[in-house]
C-alpha positions in Angstrom: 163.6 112.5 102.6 166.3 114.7 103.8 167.2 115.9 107.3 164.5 119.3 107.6 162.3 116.5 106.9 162.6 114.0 109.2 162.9 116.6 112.1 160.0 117.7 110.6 157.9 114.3 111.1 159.7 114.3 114.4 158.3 117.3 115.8 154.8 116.6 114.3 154.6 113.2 116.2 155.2 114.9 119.3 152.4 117.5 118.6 150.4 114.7 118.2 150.4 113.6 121.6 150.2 117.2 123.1 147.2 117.7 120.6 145.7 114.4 122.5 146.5 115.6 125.9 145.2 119.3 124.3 141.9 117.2 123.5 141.5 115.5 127.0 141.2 118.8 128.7 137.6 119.2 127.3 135.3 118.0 130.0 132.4 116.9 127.3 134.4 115.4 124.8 136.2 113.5 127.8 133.1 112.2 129.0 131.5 111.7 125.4 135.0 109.9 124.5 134.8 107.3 127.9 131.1 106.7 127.6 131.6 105.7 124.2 134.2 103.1 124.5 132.6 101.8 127.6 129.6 101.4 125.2 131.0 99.7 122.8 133.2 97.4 125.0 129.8 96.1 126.6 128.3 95.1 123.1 131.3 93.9 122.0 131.3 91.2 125.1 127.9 90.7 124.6 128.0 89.7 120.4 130.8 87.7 121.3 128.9 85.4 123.8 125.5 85.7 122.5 124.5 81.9 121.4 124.6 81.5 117.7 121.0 80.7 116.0 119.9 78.6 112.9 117.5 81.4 111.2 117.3 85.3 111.7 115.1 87.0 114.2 113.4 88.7 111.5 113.5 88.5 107.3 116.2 90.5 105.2 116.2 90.7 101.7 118.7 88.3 99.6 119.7 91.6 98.1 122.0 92.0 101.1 123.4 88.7 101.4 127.4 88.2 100.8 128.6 86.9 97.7 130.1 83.3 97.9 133.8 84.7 97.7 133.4 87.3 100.5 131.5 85.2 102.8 135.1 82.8 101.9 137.0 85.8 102.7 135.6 87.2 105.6 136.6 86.6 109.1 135.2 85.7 112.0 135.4 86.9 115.6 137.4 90.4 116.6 140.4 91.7 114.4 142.3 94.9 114.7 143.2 96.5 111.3 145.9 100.1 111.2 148.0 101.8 109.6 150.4 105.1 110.3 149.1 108.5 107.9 152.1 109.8 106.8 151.2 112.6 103.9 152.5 115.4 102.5 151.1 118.1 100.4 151.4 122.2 99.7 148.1 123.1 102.0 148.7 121.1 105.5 151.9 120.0 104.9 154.0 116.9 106.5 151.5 114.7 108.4 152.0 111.9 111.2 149.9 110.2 112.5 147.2 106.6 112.7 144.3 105.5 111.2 143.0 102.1 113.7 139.4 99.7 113.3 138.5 96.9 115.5 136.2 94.7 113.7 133.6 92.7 115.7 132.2 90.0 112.9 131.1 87.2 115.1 130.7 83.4 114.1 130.2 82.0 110.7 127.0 79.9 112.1 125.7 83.5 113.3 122.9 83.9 111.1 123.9 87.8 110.6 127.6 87.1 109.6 126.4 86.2 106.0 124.3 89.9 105.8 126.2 92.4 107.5 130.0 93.5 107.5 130.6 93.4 110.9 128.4 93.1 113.7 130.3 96.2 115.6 132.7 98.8 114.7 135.0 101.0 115.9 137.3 103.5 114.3 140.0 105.8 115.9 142.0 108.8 113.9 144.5 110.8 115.0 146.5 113.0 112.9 149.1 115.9 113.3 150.9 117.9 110.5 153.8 120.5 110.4 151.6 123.2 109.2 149.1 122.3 112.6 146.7 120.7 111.4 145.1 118.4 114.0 142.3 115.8 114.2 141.0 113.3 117.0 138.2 111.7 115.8 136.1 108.3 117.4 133.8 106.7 115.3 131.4 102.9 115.9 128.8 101.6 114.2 126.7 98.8 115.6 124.2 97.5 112.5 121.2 95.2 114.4 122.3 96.3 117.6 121.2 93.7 120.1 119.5 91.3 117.3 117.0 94.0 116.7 116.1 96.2 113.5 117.9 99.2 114.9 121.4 100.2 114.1 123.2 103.0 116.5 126.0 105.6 114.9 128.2 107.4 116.9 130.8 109.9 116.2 133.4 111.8 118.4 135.8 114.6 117.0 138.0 117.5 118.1 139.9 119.1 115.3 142.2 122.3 114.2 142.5 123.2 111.4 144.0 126.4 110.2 144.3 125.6 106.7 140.9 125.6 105.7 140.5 127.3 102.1 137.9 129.8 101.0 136.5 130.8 97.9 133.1 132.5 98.5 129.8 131.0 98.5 128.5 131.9 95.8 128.8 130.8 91.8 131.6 133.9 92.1 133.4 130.8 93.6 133.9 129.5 89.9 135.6 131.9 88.7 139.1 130.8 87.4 142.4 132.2 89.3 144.3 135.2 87.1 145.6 134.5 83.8 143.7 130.9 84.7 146.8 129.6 86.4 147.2 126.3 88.4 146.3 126.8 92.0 149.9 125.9 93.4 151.0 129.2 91.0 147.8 131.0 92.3 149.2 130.1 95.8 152.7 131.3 94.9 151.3 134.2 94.2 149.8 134.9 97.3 152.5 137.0 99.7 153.0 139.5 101.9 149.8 140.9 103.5 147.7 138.3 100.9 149.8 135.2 101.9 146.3 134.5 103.7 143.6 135.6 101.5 141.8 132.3 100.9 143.2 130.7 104.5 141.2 130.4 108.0 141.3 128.3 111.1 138.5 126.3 112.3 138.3 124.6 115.6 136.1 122.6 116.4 134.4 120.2 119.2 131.6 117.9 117.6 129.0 115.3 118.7 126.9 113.3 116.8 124.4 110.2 117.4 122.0 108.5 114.3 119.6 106.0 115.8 118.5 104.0 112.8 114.9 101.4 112.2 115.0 99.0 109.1 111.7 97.3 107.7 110.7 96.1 104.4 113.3 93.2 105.2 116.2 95.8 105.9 116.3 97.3 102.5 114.7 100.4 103.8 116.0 103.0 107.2 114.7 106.0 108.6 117.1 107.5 111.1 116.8 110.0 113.5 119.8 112.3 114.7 121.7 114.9 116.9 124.6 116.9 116.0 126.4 119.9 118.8 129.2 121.4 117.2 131.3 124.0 119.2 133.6 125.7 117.1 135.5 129.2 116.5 136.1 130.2 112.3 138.6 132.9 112.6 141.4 134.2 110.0 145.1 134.9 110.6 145.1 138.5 108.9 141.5 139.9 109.4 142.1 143.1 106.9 143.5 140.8 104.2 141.4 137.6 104.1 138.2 136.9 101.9 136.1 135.3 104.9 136.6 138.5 106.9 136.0 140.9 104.0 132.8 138.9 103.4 131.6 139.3 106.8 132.0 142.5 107.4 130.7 143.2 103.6 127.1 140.8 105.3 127.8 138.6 102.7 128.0 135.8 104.9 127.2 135.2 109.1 129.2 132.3 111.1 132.7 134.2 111.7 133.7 134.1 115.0 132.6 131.7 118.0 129.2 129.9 117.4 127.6 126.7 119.0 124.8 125.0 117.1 122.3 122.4 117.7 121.5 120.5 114.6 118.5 117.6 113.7 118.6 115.3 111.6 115.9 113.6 109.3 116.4 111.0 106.9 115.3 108.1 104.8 117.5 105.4 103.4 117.1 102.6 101.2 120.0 100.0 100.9 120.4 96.8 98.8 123.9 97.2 98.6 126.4 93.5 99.5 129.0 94.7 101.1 129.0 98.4 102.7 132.4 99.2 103.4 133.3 98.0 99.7 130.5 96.9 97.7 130.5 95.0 94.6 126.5 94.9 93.9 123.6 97.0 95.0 122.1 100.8 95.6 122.2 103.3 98.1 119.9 106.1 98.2 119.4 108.5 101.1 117.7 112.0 101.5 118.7 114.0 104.9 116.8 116.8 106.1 119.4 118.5 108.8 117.5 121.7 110.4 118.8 124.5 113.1 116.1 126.0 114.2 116.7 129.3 116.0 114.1 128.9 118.6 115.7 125.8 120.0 119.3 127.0 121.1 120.4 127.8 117.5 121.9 131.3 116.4 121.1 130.5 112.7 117.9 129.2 111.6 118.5 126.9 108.4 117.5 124.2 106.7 120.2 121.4 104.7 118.6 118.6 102.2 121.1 116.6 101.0 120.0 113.7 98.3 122.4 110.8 96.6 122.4 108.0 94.8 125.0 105.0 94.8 125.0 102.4 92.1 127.5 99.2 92.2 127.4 96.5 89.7 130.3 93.6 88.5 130.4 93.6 85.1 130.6 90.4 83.3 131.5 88.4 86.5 131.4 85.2 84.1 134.4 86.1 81.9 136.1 89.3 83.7 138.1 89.3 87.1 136.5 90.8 89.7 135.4 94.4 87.8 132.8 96.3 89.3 131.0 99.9 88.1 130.5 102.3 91.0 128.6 105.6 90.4 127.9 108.3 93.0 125.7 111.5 92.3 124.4 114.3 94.5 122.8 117.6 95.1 122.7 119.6 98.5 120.5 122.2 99.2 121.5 125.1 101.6 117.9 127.0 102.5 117.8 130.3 105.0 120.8 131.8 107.3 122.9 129.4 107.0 126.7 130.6 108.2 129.2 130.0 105.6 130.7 126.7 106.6 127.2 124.6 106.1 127.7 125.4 102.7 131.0 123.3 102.2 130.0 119.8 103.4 126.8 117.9 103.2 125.8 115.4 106.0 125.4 111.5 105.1 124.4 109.5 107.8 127.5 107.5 107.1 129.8 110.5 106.9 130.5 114.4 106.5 130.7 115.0 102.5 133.1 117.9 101.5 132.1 119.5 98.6 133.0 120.6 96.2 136.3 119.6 95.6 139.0 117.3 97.7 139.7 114.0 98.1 135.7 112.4 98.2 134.3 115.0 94.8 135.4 116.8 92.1 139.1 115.0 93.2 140.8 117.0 90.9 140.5 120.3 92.6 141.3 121.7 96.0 138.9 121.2 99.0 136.0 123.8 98.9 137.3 125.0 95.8 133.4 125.7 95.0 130.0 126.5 97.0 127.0 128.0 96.8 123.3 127.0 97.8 122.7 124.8 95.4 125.4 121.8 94.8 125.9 118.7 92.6 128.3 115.9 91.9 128.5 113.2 90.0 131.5 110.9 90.4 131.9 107.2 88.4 134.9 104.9 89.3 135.8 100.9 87.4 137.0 99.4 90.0 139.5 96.3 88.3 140.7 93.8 90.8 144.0 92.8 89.3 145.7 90.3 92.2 145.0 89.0 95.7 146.9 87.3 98.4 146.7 86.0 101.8 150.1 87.3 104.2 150.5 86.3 108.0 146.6 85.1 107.4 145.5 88.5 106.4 144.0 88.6 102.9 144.5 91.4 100.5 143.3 92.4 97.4 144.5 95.1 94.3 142.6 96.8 92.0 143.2 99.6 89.7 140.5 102.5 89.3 140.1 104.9 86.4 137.8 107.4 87.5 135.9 110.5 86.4 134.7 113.6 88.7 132.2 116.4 87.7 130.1 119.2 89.8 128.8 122.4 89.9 127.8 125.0 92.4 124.2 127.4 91.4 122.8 130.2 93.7 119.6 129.1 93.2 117.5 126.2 91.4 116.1 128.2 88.9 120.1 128.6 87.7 120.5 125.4 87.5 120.5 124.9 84.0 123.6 126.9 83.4 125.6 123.9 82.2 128.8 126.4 81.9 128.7 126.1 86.1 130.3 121.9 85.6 134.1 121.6 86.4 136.0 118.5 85.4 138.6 115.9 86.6 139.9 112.5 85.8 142.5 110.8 87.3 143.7 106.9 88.3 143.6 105.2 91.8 145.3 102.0 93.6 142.5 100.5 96.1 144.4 97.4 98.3 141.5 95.7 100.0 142.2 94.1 104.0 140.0 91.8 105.1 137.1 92.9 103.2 136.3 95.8 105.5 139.4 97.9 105.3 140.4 99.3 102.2 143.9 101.6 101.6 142.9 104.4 98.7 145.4 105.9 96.1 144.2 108.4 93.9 146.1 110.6 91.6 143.7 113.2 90.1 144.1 115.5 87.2 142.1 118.9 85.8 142.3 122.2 84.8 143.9 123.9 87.7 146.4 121.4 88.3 146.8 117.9 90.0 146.2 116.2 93.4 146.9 113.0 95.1 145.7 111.8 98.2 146.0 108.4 100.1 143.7 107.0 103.3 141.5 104.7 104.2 137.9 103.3 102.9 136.4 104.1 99.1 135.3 107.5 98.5 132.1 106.5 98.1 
């Protein structure tokens, strides 16, 4: 790393904490941020002197029981797991920044230690790049909370962003760059009064809470939820830029300042071991979010978003620890929906970018594609290789061949235009921490070039 560098990751890890003093000058996320953590720091005193039981309150299905060798693995009481982010790539540029959990498991004679993760959660980014990129995010997750069949979600964030990428939301988003050249030559390409075309800033202030209720022994959820977003989409070169040519053209609505109230409707069923990384079981969930406009909304749209998740070990009598994972989805984008619903899809365990980045279609850049109708279909073999214990922290390798594919339609009845699929492959390096932190390498390969990304947790 030479000099330029270094006073690069310098100067970015003091815009980190001016971003974070930036952050604390917004009175609701302040307040959100504090209530939060005071929150959580109440339940976590509470799991950690509750008195431990012989049976569970209520019956969960084997299904989700820990295998022998995690339950081995696992460990008890509260444990702090971080890392620094230090990236580099052509679109945001050099990154500093950290990536923190505390983990609240509880005993092993605590009937729930052998069926859930962790009995809390709580997860803290914050990240800063040279080309000012920012991102302060709080995340917990309390699964049974109190000993009962509910489970509460909660998720903080104040972000900037102005190197978002735009292609157009429509299936005019597939088509390939001139002369079908990589994107990074594409990029090059781009100066003077176009340096911009495809570039805008978003800013954003967002709130969310999921309140969860399990039955049919825990294997099924239906979740309720909130979502306010504040934000502002705006591009650096208004004249020269695709978003602002599109808005002005009525081809799309959301430019500009907007504030939206969103609900959220799901169902979810769950069989899966190990959530964080999960060596047996399904995951299935359809989310309804809606914005109607008569209840504070400027838009009036409606999201469903369905996937699948399928993990199984393969030959666990005469194999190492090899497990198939498979992920497919399709999102749905109905009525006046601005342009930005179209590039993510909501999960009640997290925001989906599609299509293309580091979670589908890894080969490509992030929103490379959109339109109304969106699917993925992503498949990883997930080979555990070696494993070690270090300072009594246990860690495990496995290398991951995996394959990514997706399309974008404008409407259902398209959907049979096969010709709409893009393609990408690639290899990955998972290093597994205490079961419920996992570090992610993937290098991805396809047609418009390739694309590595590192950070924490599976994709899927």
């Amino acid at each position: 790393m030479n000099n330029s560098e270094n006073t690069a990751i310098i100067a970015a890890s003091k815009k980190n904490f001016q971003f974070f003093q930036e952050s604390m000058k917004c009175r609701s996320f302040r307040l959100c941020l504090l209530y939060s953590i005071l929150f959580f720091a109440y339940y976590s005193a509470q799991a950690q002197n509750q008195p431990d039981t012989s049976k569970l309150p209520f019956v969960i299905a084997k299904e989700k029981r820990l295998s022998e060798e995690d339950l081995k693995d696992k460990k008890e009481g509260i444990y702090v797991t971080g890392i620094p982010d230090i990236s580099s790539d052509p679109i945001n540029g050099i990154g500093i920044g950290a990536e923190g959990q505390i983990f609240i498991n509880g005993k092993k004679n605590d009937p729930f230690f052998a069926y859930t993760p962790y009995r809390a959660q709580l997860n803290l980014t914050a990240v800063y790049t040279t080309k000012d990129q920012r991102e302060l995010q709080l995340e917990f997750e309390i699964p049974y909370i109190f000993n009962t069949k509910w489970r509460l979600h909660g998720e903080i964030g104040y972000s900037v962003d102005p190197n978002q990428l735009y292609f157009g939301v429509t299936e005019k988003s597939l088509q390939p760059f001139s002369n079908n050249a990589s994107y990074g030559d594409y990029e090059n390409s781009l100066t003077g009064s176009k340096a911009f075309y495809n570039t805008y800033q978003q800013k954003e202030a967002v709130f969310n809470f999921i309140f969860e209720r399990t039955f049919w022994k825990s294997k099924m959820r239906a979740f309720l939820g909130f979502e306010l977003s504040k934000a502002s989409y705006t591009t650096p070169l208004n004249d020269s830029s695709l978003l602002h040519k599109d808005y002005l053209a009525g081809i799309i609505t959301g430019y500009g300042d907007v504030l939206i109230p969103i609900y959220q409707t799901g169902l979810i069923y769950d069989t899966r071991d190990l959530e964080d990384d999960p060596t047996q079981g399904s995951f299935a969930e359809i989310i309804n979010e809606a914005a109607p406009g008569g209840l504070g909304s400027p838009f009036s749209f409606d999201k469903l978003f369905f996937h699948y998740k399928y993990f199984n070990r393969i030959l666990p009598d005469k194999l190492k620890k090899v497990v198939f994972a498979g992920w497919v989805g399709m999102n749905y984008v109905m009525g006046n929906a601005p342009f930005f619903e179209f590039q993510d899809a909501e999960s009640s365990e997290k925001t989906i970018e599609v299509l293309g980045g580091p979670q589908t279609l890894r080969g490509y850049v992030q929103g490379r594609f959109a339109a109304r109708v969106v699917e993925f279909d992503d498949f990883e073999l997930r080979c555990r290789f070696g494993q070690c214990n270090v300072f009594k922290q246990h860690f495990t390798f496995s290398g991951v061949p995996f394959f990514d594919m997706g399309g974008v339609w404008d409407s259902f009845s398209r959907i049979s235009n096969i010709q709409n699929f893009r393609f990408s492959e690639g290899l990955g390096l998972r290093i597994g921490w205490n079961e419920n932190t996992v570090l992610r390498f993937d290098y991805a390969i396809s047609k418009e070039g390739n694309q590595f990304f590192f950070g924490l947790q599976q994709p899927f």
